[in-house]
C-alpha positions in Angstrom: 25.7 0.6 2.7 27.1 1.3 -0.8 25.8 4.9 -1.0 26.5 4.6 -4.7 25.1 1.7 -5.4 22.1 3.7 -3.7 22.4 6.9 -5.7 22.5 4.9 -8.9 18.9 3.3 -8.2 18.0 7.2 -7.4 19.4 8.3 -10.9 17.8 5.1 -12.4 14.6 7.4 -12.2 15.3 10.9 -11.3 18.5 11.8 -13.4 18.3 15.2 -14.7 19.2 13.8 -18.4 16.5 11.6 -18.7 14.0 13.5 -16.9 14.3 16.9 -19.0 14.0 14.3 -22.3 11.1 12.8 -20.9 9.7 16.0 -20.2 10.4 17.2 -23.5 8.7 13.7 -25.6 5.1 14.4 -23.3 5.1 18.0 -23.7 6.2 19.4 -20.4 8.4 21.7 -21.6 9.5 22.9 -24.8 11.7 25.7 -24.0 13.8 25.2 -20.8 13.6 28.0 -18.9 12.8 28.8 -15.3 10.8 25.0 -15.1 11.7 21.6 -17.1 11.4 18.0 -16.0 14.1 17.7 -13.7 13.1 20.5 -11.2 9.4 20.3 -11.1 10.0 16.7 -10.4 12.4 16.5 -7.6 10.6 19.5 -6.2 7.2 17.6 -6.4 8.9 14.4 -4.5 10.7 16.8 -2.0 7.3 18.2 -1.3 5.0 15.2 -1.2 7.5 13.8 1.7 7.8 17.3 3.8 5.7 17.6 6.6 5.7 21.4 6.5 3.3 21.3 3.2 -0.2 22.3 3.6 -1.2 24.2 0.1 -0.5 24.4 -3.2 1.5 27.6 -2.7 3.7 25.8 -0.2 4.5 23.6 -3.4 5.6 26.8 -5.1 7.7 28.4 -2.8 9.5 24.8 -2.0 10.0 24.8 -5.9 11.5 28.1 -6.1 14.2 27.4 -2.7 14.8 24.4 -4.3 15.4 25.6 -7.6 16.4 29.3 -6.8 13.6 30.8 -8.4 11.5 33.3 -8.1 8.4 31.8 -9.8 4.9 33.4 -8.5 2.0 31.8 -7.9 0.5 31.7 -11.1 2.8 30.7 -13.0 4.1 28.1 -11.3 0.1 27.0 -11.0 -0.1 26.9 -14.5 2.7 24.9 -14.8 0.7 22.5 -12.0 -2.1 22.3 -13.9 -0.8 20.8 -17.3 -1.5 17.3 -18.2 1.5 16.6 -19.6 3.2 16.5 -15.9 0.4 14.4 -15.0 1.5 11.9 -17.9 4.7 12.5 -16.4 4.4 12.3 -13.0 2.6 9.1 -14.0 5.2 7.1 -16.0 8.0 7.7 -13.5 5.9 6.6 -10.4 5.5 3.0 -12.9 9.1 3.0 -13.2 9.9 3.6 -9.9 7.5 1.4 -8.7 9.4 -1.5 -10.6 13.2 0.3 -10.0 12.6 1.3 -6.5 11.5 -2.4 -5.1 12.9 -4.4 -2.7 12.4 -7.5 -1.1 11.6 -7.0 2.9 9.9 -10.0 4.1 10.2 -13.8 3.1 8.3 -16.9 3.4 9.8 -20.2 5.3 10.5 -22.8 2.6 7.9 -25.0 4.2 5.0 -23.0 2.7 6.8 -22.2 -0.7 4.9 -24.9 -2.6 1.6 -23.2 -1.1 2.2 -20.2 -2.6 5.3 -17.3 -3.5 3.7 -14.2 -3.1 1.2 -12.3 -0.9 -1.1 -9.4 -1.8 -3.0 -7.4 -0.2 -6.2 -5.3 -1.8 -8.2 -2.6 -0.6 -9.5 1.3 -1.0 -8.9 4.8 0.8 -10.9 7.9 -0.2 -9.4 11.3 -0.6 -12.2 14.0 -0.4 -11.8 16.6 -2.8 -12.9 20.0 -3.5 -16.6 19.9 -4.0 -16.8 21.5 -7.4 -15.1 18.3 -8.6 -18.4 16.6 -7.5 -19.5 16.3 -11.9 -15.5 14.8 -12.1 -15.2 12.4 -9.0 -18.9 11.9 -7.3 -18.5 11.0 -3.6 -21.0 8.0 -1.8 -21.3 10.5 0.7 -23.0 13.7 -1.0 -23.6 15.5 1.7 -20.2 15.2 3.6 -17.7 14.5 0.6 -19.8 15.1 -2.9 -16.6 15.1 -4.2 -14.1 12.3 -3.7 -11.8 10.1 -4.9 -11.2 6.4 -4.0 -7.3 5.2 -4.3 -7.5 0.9 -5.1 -4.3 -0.6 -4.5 -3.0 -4.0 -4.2 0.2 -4.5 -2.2 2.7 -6.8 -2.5 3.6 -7.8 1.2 6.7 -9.3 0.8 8.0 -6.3 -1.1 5.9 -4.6 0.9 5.6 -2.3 -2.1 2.7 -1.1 -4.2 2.2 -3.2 -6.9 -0.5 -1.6 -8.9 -2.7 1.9 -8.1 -5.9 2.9 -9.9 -7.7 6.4 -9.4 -11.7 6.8 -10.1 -14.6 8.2 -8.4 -15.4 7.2 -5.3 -19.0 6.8 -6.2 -17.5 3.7 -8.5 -17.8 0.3 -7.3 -14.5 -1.3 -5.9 -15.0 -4.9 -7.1 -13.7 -4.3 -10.8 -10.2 -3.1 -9.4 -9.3 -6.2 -7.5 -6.4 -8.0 -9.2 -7.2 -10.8 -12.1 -7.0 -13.5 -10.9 -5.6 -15.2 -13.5 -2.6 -13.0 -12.0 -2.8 -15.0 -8.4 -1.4 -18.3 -9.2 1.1 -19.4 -6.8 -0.2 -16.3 -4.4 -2.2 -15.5 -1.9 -4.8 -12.8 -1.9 -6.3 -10.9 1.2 -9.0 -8.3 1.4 -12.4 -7.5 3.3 -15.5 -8.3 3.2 -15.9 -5.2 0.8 -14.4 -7.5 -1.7 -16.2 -10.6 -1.4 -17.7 -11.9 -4.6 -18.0 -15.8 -4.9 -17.2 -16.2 -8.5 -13.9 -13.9 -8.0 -13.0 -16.4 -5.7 -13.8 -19.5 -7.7 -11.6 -17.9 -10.5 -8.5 -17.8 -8.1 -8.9 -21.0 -6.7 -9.1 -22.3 -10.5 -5.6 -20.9 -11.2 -4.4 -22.2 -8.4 -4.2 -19.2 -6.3 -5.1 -19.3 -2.8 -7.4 -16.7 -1.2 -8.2 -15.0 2.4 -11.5 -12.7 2.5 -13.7 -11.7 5.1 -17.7 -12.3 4.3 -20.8 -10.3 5.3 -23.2 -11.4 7.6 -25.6 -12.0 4.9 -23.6 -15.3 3.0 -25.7 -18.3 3.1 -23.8 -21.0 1.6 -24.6 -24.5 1.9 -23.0 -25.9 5.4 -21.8 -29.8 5.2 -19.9 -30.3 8.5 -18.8 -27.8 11.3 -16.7 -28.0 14.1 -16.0 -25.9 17.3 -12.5 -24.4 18.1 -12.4 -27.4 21.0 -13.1 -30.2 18.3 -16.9 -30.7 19.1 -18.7 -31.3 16.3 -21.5 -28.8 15.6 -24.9 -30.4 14.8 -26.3 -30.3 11.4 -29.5 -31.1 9.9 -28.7 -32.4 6.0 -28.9 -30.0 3.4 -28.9 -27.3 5.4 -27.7 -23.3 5.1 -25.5 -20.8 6.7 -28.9 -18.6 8.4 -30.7 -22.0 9.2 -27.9 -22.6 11.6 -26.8 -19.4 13.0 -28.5 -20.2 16.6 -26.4 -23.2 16.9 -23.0 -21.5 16.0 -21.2 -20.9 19.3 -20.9 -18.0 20.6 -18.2 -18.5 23.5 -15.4 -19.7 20.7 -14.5 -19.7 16.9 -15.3 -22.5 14.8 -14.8 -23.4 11.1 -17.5 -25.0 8.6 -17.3 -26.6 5.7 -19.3 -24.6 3.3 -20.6 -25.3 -0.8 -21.3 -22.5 -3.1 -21.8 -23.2 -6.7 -19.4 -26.9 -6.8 -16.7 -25.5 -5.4 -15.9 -26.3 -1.1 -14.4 -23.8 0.8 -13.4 -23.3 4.8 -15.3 -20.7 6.5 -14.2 -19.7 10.3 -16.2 -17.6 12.2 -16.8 -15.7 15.7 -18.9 -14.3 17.4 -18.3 -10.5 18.0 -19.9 -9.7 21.2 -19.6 -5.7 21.1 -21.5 -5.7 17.9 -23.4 -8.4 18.9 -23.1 -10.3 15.5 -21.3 -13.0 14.2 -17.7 -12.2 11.8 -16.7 -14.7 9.1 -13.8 -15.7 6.7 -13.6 -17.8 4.0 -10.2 -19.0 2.5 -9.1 -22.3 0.7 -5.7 -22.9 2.2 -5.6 -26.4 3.4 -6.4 -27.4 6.8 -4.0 -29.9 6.8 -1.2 -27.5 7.2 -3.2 -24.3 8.3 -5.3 -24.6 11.2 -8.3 -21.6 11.7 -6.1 -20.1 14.4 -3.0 -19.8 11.7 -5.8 -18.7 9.0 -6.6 -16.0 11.9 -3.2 -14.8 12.4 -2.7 -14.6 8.7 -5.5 -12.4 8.0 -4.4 -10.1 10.4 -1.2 -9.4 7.8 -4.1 -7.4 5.9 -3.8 -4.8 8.3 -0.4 -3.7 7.1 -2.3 -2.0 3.9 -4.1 0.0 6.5 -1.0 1.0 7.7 0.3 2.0 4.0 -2.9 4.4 3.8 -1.8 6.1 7.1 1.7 6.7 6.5 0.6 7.7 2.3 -1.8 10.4 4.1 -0.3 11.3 7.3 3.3 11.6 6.5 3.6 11.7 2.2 1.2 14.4 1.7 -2.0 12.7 0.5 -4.6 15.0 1.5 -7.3 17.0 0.6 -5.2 20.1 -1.6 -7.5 23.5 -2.5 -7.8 22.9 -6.3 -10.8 22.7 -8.2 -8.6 21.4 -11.1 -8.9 17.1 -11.5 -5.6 17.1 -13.1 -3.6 18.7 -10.2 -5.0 16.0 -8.4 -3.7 13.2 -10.1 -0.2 15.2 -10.3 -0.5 15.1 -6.6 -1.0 11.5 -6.2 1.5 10.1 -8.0 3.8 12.7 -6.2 2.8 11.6 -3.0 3.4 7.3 -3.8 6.9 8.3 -5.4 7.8 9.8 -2.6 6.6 7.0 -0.8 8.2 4.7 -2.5 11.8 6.4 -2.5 11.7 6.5 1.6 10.7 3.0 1.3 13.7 2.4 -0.9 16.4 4.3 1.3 15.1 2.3 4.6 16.2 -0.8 3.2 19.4 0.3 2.4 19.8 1.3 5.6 18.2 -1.8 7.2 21.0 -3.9 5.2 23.5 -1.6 5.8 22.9 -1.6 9.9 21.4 -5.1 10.3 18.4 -4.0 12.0 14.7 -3.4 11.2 12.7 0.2 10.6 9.2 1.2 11.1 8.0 2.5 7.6 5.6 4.4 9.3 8.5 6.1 11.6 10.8 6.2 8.4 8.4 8.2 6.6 7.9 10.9 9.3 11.6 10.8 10.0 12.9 13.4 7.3 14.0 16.1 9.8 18.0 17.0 9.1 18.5 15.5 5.2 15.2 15.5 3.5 15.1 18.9 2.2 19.0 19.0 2.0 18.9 15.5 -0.2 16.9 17.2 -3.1 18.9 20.5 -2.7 22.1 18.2 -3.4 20.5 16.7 -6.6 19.2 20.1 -7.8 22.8 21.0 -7.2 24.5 18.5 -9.3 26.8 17.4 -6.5 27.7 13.8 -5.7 29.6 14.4 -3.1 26.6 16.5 -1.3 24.2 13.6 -2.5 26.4 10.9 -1.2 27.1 13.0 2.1 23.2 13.5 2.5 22.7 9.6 1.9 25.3 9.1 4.4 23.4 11.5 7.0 20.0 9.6 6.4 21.7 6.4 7.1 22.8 7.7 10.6 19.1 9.2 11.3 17.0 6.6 10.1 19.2 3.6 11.9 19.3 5.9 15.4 15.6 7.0 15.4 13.2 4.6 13.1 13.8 1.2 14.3 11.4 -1.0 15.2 10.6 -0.4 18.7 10.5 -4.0 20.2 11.0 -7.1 17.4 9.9 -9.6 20.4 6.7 -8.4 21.1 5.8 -8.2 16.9 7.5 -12.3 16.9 4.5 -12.8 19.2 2.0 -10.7 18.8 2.4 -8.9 15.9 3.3 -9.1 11.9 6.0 -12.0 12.5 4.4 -14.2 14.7 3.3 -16.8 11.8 4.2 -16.8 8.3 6.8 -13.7 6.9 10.0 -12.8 8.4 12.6 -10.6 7.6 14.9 -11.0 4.9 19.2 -10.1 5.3 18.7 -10.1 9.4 19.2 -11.8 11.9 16.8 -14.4 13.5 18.1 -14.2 16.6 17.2 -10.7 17.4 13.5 -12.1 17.0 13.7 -14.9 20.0 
């Protein structure tokens, strides 16, 4: 790895220069003093990726090491609090989120003129103080009356965040998922949270391909059906999803041909015997080339934004802070994704640089020994620490965040049908 190379993408966004300008156009600062741009940044990132973090003072007193200050609580609250860091905080988490991307996974060639891209879309709820309940309403009023619902779309081969909106959880999710006029040439999964007929007769009009799991309640018009062994299912004519629910079997998945509005999609479906109900998905990838146990196996790939939710909460810092204040909150979450984002960005250096894969989830609770000592170099000014702390992450990420058995995922798990890794070698997935 080009450790340079490296610490150029990290100045792209973080340079002291540009960050103490920045701060200076939105507000942030107007006399440099004790806090500008640069330090309350790099502090914020440092602290949003530090397992040690449990309270707003903890921010504070990792400013003040980092920065050699002695800033109290107050002050250093009230520099929190100010809505021109959020605007800050903000626009660098868009830049990074464009500087700070890199490719992970690719598609074979055989499915390029399918589709180029895949995202995935869904929500996580932070709970909040509850005096923010006026600010961010919860669903839940009794257990979380105050709350806020994260809606992200991920790019999967990126696997990168490629766009975050923050509202109330009380909101309804449906107006966050990505236009679809966005989705041509991509392919879109979510739940069955998501699921909105019209939505999907957009994307298949822009010649986007879709993946969504449906409620037990659809009832779209059924014109043929067939078991997972290739018996046909009986029909009557003109019939509906509900009329023929007792005929659907129950030992095996199937797929039907279903109608709503004019438009004909594939619906596959099981039968979940612990909840005793039946599951279904709808999609309008061609069965010619994707049969309902690839669709299956596809569908799974969703899961990896459940795993970006556990390592953005368990390991980044996304969690419940004691503020009453909303705009500390959103501060917060931005730190949290950049920080995110920049471990994300390091691990594939590293995965280049070594030739092997890492766990992002291991990669982002793997800061022990240079995480801390990374931002004290760039607080410092010294390339030669930065590049030396660079180095040291290299060594620890490659000897203790690898995936822990490539075989097994090639058959079981995220590469066992459609994406594989990009700059490695296939071999080490036979």
């Amino acid at each position: 790895m080009n450790n340079n190379i490296l610490r150029k993408q990290l100045k792209s966004v973080i340079s002291e220069t540009r960050l103490k300008k920045l701060g200076r156009e939105l507000g942030f600062t107007k006399r440099e003093r004790d806090v500008n741009g640069f330090n309350m940044v790099n502090a914020l990132i440092e602290s949003a990726g530090d397992s040690k973090i449990e309270s707003l003072a903890d921010i504070g007193r990792q400013f003040n090491a980092l920065t050699d200050n002695s800033l109290e609580a107050k002050p250093f609250h009230n520099q929190l609090r100010k809505e021109s860091l959020e605007k800050l905080m903000h626009q660098l988490t868009g830049q990074a989120l464009t500087k700070w991307c890199k490719q992970y996974y690719q598609l074979p060639e055989e499915y390029l003129s399918y589709f180029d891209s895949i995202y995935l879309h869904d929500g996580s709820t932070l709970s909040l103080h509850p005096d923010l309940q006026d600010t961010f309403p919860g669903r839940f009023t009794k257990t979380s009356p105050a709350a806020i619902e994260l809606h992200v779309t991920m790019d999967l081969l990126n696997h990168s965040i490629d766009s975050v909106t923050i509202d109330a959880d009380k909101e309804g999710e449906r107006q966050y998922l990505p236009k679809a006029t966005t989705l041509g040439k991509a392919l879109l999964l979510t739940d069955a949270g998501y699921f909105e007929k019209d939505y999907l007769d957009e994307i298949k009009a822009n010649d986007g391909y879709f993946i969504c799991s449906a409620g037990v309640n659809i009832n779209p018009k059924v014109l043929s059906g067939f078991r997972c062994d290739g018996q046909k299912i009986k029909l009557k004519e003109e019939t509906c999803l509900k009329n023929i629910k007792c005929n659907l079997p129950t030992d095996q998945s199937f797929e039907l041909s279903v109608q709503w509005n004019e438009n004909v999609y594939r619906l596959i479906g099981f039968y979940n015997h612990e909840k005793k109900k039946f599951s279904f998905i709808v999609t309008n990838l061609p069965a010619s080339t994707f049969n309902q146990t690839e669709v299956g196996k596809i569908y799974r790939l969703r899961w990896q934004i459940e795993l970006l939710f556990k390592e953005w909460k368990s390991h980044n810092n996304l969690k419940k802070f004691n503020t009453k204040n909303a705009t500390i909150i959103y501060t917060l979450v931005w730190s949290s994704l950049l920080a995110l984002i920049l471990k994300r960005l390091l691990a594939g250096y590293v995965e280049k640089q070594h030739n092997i894969l890492l766990s992002p989830l291991t990669v982002a609770k793997t800061t022990q020994g240079w995480w801390y000592e990374l931002f004290r170099a760039i607080m410092d000014k010294s390339q030669r620490r930065i590049l030396k702390m660079l180095d040291k992450c290299s060594t620890i990420l490659s000897n203790n965040a690898k995936v822990a058995n490539l075989k097994r995922d090639k058959k079981t798990g995220k590469f066992q049908f459609l994406i594989e890794p990009i700059n490695y070698n296939p071999a080490a997935l036979c």
